[in-house]
N, C-alpha and C positions, 0 to 999 in steps of 0.2 A: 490137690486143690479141687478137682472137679470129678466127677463118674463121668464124664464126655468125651476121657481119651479114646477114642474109637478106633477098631483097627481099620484093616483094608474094606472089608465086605460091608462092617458097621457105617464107617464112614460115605460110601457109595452110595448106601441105601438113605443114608439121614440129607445129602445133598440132592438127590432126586424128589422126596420126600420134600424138601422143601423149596425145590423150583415150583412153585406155588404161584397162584394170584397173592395169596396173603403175604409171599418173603415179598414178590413183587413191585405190587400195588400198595401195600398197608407198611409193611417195617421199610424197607427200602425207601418207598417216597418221602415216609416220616424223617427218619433221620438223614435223606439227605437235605430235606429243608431245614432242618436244625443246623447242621455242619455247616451251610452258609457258604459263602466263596473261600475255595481254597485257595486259590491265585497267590505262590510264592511262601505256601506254610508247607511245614512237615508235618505228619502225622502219624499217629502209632492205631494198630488195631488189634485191640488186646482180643485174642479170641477171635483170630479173622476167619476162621475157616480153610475154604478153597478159594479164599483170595477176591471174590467179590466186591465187596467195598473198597478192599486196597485197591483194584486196578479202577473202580469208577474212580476215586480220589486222586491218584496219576490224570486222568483223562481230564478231570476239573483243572489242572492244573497245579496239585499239591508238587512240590520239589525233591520231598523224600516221604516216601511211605514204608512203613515197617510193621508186617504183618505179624503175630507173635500165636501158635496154636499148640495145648496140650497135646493134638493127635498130630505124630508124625504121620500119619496118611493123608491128613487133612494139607498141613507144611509141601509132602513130594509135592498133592495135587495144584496146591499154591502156586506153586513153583514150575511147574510143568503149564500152567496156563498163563504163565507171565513173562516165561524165558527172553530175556533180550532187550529189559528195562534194566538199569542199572542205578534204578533211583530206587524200585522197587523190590523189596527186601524181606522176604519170611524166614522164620527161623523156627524150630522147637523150644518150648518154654513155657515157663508155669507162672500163671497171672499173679501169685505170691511169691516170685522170684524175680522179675524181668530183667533181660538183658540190659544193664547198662551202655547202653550206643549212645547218648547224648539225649539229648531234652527234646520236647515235642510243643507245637504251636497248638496242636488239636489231639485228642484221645478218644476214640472209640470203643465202643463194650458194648456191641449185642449180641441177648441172650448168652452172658458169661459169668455175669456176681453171681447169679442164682445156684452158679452149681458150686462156689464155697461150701466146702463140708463140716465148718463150723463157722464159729463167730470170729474169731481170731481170724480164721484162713479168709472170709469178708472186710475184716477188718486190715490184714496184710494188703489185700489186692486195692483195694480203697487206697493206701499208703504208698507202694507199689507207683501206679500212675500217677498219683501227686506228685514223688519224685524224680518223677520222669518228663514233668511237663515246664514250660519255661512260664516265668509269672507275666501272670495275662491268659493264661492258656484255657482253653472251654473244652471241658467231660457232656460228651452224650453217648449214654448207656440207655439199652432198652434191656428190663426187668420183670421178672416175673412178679404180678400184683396181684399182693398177699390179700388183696379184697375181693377177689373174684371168689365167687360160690360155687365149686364144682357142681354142684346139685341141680344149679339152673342155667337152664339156655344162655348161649354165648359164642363163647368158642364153637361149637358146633355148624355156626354160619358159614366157619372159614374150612370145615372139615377137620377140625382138633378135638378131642376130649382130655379133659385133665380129672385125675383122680386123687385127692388130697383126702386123709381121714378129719371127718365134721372137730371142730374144736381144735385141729390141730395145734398143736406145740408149734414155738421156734425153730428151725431145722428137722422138721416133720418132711417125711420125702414127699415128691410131690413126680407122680406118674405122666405125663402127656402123650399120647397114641396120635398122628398123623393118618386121616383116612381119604383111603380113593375110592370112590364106590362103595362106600359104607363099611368095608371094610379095612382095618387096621396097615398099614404097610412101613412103620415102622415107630419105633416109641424113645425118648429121651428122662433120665431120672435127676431129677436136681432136688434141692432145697427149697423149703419155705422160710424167706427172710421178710418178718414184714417193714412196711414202710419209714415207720418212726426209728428202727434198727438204721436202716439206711441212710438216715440222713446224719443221724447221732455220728457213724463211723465215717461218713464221710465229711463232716465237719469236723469231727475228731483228727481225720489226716490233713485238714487245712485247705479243702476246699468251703467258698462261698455262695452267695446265688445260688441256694439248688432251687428246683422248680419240676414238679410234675406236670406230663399233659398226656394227654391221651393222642392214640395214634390215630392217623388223617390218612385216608385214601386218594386216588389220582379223581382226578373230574370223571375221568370215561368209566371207571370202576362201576359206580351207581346204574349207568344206562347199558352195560354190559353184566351185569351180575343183580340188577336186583334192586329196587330202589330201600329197602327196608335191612338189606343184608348188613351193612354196616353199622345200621343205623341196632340193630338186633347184636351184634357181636357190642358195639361201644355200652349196652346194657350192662355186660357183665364182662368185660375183657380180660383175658389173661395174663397180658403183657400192658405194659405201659413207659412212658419213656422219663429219666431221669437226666437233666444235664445240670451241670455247678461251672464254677468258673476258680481260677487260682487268683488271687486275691493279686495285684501287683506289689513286686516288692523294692 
């Protein structure tokens, strides 16, 4: 499915790397205003990582969370920072394959379609969490956005560079470098899927509602970082968020 199985050392370095203002402040606040009140839903997190999202979604209140990551280092680490919730649940597993446990109220995906290594394998993992969610159920994925111009300022606000070849094809690799201090400390490889792709496959797998928006920072972010800094990344953003809904049946 993805180049993101990360071993031991990779993985260590890509979760420090992205204890960030921007996982923080920008993708974190974003999608939890999306996700809305869990109180009494179960939820899947396709590509949870080290567990992050899944344990805020316990703390909201969600009743069963199930974390799901291609890197078993990423799953131990999951797991090792959760110990002792038994609601809460990761496992190893490939977002074109997912565990069958039972059906989900809510579905998560950030930064995980993008790294499908083909159309199919986007188009599996799209099908994938359809069938895993109960009808009524709401997808918010945050996506790499195939409109962003490497060439000009953006990402660079938040300390990322992305390197995509001009013109790229569909499924053109797409480089991202994480920096501290201007220099590099560690880098992730995924896919360029663009946008009308995404909505084609994921309507194709029977979701509805999709809706694009851009990602939103905390209040304090502006008077602590910069009044212009987000306002300079939202020019050209590299990520952006996608949610749909499953139609009731």
């Amino acid at each position: 499915m993805a180049t993101g199985a990360y071993d031991s050392s990779t993985a260590r370095a890509y979760v420090r790397a992205t204890d960030s203002v921007f996982r923080r402040d920008v993708i974190s606040h974003t999608t939890r205003a999306e996700l809305g009140d869990l109180r009494g839903l179960s939820v899947l997190d396709v590509g949870c990582g080290e567990g992050r999202d899944a344990r805020w979604a316990r703390a909201q209140g969600a009743v069963r969370v199930l974390g799901v990551d291609l890197s078993e280092e990423m799953v131990r680490m999951a797991r090792q920072r959760s110990a002792g919730d038994e609601h809460l649940t990761f496992v190893h597993g490939d977002g074109t394959a997912l565990p069958d446990t039972g059906r989900f109220d809510v579905a998560l995906a950030v930064n995980v379609l993008h790294y499908a290594l083909s159309r199919d394998s986007l188009a599996r993992m799209y099908q994938q969490v359809y069938d895993r969610m109960h009808p009524g159920g709401r997808l918010v994925a945050v996506c790499a956005d195939s409109r962003c111009d490497p060439s000009r300022p953006g990402p660079d606000a938040y300390d990322i560079t992305i390197e995509r070849p001009a013109g790229a094809e569909e499924g053109a690799e797409v480089r991202q470098r994480f920096l501290r201090d201007g220099r590099p400390v560690a880098e992730i490889v995924y896919r360029h899927w663009p946008r009308d792709l995404h909505e084609r496959l994921a309507h194709q797998a029977g979701f509805t509602h999709l809706r694009w928006s851009a990602l939103r920072c905390t209040a304090d972010t502006v008077p602590r970082r910069g009044p212009d800094r987000h306002a300079r990344y939202l020019s050209n953003p590299h990520l952006v968020v996608l949610t749909a809904r499953v139609a009731p049946r």
